[in-house]
N, C-alpha and C positions, 0 to 999 in steps of 0.2 A: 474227493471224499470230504464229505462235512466232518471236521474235528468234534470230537467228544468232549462234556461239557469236566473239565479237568484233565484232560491229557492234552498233554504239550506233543508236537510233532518234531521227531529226530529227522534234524537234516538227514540226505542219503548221499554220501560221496557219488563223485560224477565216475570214478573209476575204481576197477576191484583190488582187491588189495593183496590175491594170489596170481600165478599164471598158470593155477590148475586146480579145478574142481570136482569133484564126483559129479557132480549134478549140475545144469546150467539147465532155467527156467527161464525161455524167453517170454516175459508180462508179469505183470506183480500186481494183475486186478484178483478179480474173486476166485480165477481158476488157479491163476497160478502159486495166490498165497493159500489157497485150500493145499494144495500137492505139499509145499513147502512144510507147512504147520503137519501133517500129516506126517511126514519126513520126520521132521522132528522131535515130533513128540515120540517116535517110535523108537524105542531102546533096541530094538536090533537092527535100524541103521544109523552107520556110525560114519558117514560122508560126509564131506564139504559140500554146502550149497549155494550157488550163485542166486541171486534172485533178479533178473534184467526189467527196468521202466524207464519207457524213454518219457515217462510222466509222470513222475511222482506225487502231480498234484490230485492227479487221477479226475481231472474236472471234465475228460469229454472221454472218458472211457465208457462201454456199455454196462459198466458195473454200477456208473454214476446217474447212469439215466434209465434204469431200469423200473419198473413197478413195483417191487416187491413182492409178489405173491406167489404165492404155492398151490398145486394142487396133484391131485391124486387122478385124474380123469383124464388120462393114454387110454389109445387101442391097443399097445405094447407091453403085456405085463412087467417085464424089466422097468418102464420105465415109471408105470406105480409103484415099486419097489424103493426104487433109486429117492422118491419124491417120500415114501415113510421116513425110507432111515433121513431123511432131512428134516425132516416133520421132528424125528427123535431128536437128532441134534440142535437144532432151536431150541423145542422144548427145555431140553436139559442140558444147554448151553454152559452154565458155571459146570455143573458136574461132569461134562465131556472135557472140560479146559482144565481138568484138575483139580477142581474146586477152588480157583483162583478167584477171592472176594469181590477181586474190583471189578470180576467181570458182572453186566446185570444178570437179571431172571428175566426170561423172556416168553412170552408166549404168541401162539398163534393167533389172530382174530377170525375165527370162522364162518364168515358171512356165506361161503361156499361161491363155486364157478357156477352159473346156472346156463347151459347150451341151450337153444332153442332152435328148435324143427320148423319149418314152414312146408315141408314134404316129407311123404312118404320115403321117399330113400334117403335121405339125411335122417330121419327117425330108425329107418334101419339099421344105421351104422351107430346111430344112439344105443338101439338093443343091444348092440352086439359089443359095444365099448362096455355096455354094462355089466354083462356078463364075464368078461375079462377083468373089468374091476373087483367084481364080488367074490370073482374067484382068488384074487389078489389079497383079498381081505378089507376092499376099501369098503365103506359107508352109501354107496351112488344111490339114489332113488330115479324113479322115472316118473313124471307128473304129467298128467292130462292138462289142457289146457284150462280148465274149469278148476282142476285143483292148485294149480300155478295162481290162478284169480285167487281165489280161497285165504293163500297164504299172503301174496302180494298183490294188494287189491289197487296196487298206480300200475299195471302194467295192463297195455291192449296186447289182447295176446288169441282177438279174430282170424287172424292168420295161422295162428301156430296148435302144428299135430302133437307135439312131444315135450316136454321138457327136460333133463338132466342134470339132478347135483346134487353135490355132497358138503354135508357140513361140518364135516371132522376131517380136523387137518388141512383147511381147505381155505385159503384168505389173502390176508397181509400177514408179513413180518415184516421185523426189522435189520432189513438186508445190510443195513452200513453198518449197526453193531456188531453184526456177524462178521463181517472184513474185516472189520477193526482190531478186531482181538485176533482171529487170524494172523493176520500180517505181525499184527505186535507181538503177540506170542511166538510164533516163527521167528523175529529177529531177536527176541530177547534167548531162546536154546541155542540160537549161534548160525542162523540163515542170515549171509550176506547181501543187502541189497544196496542196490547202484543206480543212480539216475543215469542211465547209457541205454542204447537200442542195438542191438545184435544188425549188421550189415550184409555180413559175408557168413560162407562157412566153409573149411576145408576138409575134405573125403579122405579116406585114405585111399591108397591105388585100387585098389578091389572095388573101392566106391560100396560098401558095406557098411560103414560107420564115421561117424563123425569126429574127428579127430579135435576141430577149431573151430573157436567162434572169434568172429572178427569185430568190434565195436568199434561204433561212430568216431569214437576219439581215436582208433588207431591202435588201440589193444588188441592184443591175439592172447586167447585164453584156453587153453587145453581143457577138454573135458572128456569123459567117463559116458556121461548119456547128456541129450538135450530135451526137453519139455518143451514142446510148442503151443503157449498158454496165453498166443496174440493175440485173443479176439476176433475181431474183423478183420485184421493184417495176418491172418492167419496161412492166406496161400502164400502172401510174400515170404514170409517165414518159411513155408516147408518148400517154395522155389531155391531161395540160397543151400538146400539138402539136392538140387535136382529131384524133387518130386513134386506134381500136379496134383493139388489139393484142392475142390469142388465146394469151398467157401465163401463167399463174397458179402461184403457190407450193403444189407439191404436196407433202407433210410426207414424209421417207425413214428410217429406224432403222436404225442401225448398233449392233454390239456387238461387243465384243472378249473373245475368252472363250481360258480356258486348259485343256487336255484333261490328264485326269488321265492317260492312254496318250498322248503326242506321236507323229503317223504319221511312217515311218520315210524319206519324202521329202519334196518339197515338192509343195503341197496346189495345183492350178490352180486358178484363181478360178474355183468350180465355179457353172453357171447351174441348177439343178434345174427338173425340168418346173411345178413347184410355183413357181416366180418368185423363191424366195430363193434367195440368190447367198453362197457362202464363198468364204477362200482363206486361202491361208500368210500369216501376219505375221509367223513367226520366232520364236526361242526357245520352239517349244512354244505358243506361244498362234496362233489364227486371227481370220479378220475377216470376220463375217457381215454378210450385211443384208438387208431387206423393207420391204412395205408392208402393210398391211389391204385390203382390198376393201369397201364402197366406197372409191375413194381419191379425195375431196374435194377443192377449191382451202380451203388453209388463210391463217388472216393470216399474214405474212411476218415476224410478232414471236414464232409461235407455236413452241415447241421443246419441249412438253411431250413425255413420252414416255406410251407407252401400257405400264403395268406389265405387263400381263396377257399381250400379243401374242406377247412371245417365248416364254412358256414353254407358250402353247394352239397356238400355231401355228408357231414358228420352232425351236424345239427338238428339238417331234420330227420335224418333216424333215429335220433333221439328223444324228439318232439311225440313223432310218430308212435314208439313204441312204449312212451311214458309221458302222457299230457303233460305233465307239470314240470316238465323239461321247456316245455315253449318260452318259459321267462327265464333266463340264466345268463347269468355275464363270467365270462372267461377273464381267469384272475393270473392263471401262470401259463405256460407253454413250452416245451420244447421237442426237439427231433434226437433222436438216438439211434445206431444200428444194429438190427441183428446180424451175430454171422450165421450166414444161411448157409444150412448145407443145401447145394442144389439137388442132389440126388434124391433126396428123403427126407427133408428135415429132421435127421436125427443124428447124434453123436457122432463121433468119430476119437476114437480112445483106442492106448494102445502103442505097440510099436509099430513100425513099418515092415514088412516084412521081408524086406531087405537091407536096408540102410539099418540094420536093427536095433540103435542106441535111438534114433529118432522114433518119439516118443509123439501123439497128438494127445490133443486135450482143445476139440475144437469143432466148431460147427453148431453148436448147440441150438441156435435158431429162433433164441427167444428162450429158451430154456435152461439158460446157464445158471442164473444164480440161485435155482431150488432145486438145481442138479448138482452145486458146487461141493457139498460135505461127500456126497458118494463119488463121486471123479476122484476127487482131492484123493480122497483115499487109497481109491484102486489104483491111481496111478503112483500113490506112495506103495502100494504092496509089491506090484509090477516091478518098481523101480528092487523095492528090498530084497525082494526073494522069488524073482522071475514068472511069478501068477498070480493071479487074484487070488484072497484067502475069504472075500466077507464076498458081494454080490460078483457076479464071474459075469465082467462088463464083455467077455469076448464076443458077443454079440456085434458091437458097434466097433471091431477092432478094421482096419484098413484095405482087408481083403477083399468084403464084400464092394469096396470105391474100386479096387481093379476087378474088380467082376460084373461090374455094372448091376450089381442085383440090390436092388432097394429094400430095407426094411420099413413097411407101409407103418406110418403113424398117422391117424385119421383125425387124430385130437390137436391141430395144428390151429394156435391161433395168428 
């Protein structure tokens, strides 16, 4: 995480400074110091918390390489929900933090997600996302192909039956200032954090709850509940619980390129039917990104990039669908993972419903960090007073992963 311009960064001891905590938070990115901050801000829990990062530097976490953006356009109305109350908390970011000065004012940039149809039944699942939207309360429009020209007259859009977007609440933020004051706020009400990685963990006999977290350095630390808030290492984590968790680190590439023609508004984070996704970054440069097919569970260490992808397969659907893409020169680059749920790409929040103190906060799929303020949350209510009190996430609770039964989310980029 890039340091903020006047805040100095508190080393984090490499070891905890209890051998017992109410709460032990395996990861200290966006999920897990959402839970934490959450935790603590809340006057009616009054626990110890552990906060676990085997990276404090946070430089290859999926929090660090993420896109920043939000939006409102699920097939799953929970998860337009989940994407307001985040929308709200951005917004009113100092005044959700207590009205603490130093944090900034923030807002959304609303250029909006714009999906596009090339067919008939991908327009179908347009209508019908929209409808689920609207009923949500969100903004969604539906645009013909001729009214998509209209508004955004650089795009070839010969091909295309439908369009889809919304432009409230629907953009960029600034996803590191939001962690930032997270985490700092959590450690300054008294959330412990540790440069250490949780190893082991020990059951009790019943094998119902978690008794111990074991750390790299050889600590055994007693706890109360544990938060599995590892990102991509997220199955490893819920394997040391003995439980098979249906996560894996899928490789994503981003690239930042500058157009020799700058289009003459701002670019919506456009979804092609082709799966790669651009948008405005500002001053002339935009912010693409893709994957390859097959797309593999990769190691969670792995951040190679594939030289060849973007200019055989990212470019020219770029060219293609926005002439004045043909002259552009790529200025930054990097690889990041999602953790993929395989089942569904959706959530997976909640206890386990047997191991009961093991707690997920995982899977998100690309979806983590404008889903971080409402996680954060429900799983600080969970932890406080055994249910959700604000969105009731039990939708996306563990059951439906032993039951094999997916919650369809159609809006998967």
């Amino acid at each position: 995480m890039t340091e903020k311009p006047g805040h100095t960064r508190v080393p984090w001891p490499d070891r905890p400074s209890r051998t017992h905590y109410d709460v032990i938070i395996v990861g200290g990115a966006i999920m897990g110091s959402a839970t934490a901050w959450f935790l603590a801000a809340n006057p009616d829990f009054d626990g110890t918390v552990l906060m676990l990062e085997r990276d404090p530097s946070f430089e290859w976490c999926s929090t660090a390489h993420t896109n920043s953006c939000i939006r409102q356009q699920y097939s799953f109305a929970l998860n337009v929900r989940i994407s307001q109350y985040a929308a709200d908390f951005i917004s009113n970011l100092r005044e959700r933090m207590g009205g603490d000065d130093r944090i900034p004012e923030l807002a959304i940039r609303s250029f909006g997600y714009l999906y596009l149809a090339a067919d008939e039944t991908f327009a179908d699942v347009l209508r019908q996302n929209h409808r689920v939207q609207r009923e949500a309360g969100a903004a969604t429009e539906l645009l013909d192909a001729q009214a998509i020209r209209a508004q955004w007259p650089f795009y070839r859009v010969d091909d295309i039956v439908l369009g889809s977007i919304n432009r409230v609440n629907e953009g960029y933020w600034d996803g590191s200032t939001v962690f930032h004051w997270l985490q700092r706020q959590a450690r300054e009400r008294g959330v412990e954090t540790v440069a250490n990685e949780a190893v082991a963990m020990t059951l009790n006999a019943a094998g119902d709850r978690v008794l111990s977290v074991t750390l790299a350095g050889g600590e055994v630390v007693t706890c109360g509940a544990v938060v599995n808030a590892s990102g991509p290492r997220a199955a490893r984590t819920a394997a040391m619980a003995g439980i098979v968790l249906p996560v894996e680190p899928r490789k994503r590439y981003s690239w930042i390129f500058r157009a020799a023609e700058p289009l003459d508004r701002d670019l919506p984070l456009t979804i092609d039917p082709s799966g790669i996704h651009v948008r405005e970054n500002g001053g002339g440069t935009y912010l693409c990104g893709g994957h390859p097919e097959p797309d593999p569970a990769v190691d969670p260490g792995d951040f190679t990039m594939d030289r060849d992808f973007f200019e055989q397969a990212v470019w020219p659907v770029l060219a293609a669908r926005i002439p004045a893409f043909e002259r552009i020169r790529v200025t930054h680059e990097w690889a990041g993972h999602y953790a993929y749920n395989t089942l569904d790409q959706n959530a997976v929040v909640g206890p386990h419903p047997v191991v009961t103190n093991f707690i997920f906060q995982n899977g998100f799929s690309g979806h983590g960090l404008q889903q971080s303020p409402a996680m954060g949350r429900g799983v600080a209510e969970w932890i406080t007073y055994g249910a959700y009190r604000s969105l009731d996430l039990t939708p996306f609770g563990f059951e439906r992963i032993m039951r094999g039964e997916p919650i369809v989310e159609r809006a998967v980029i």
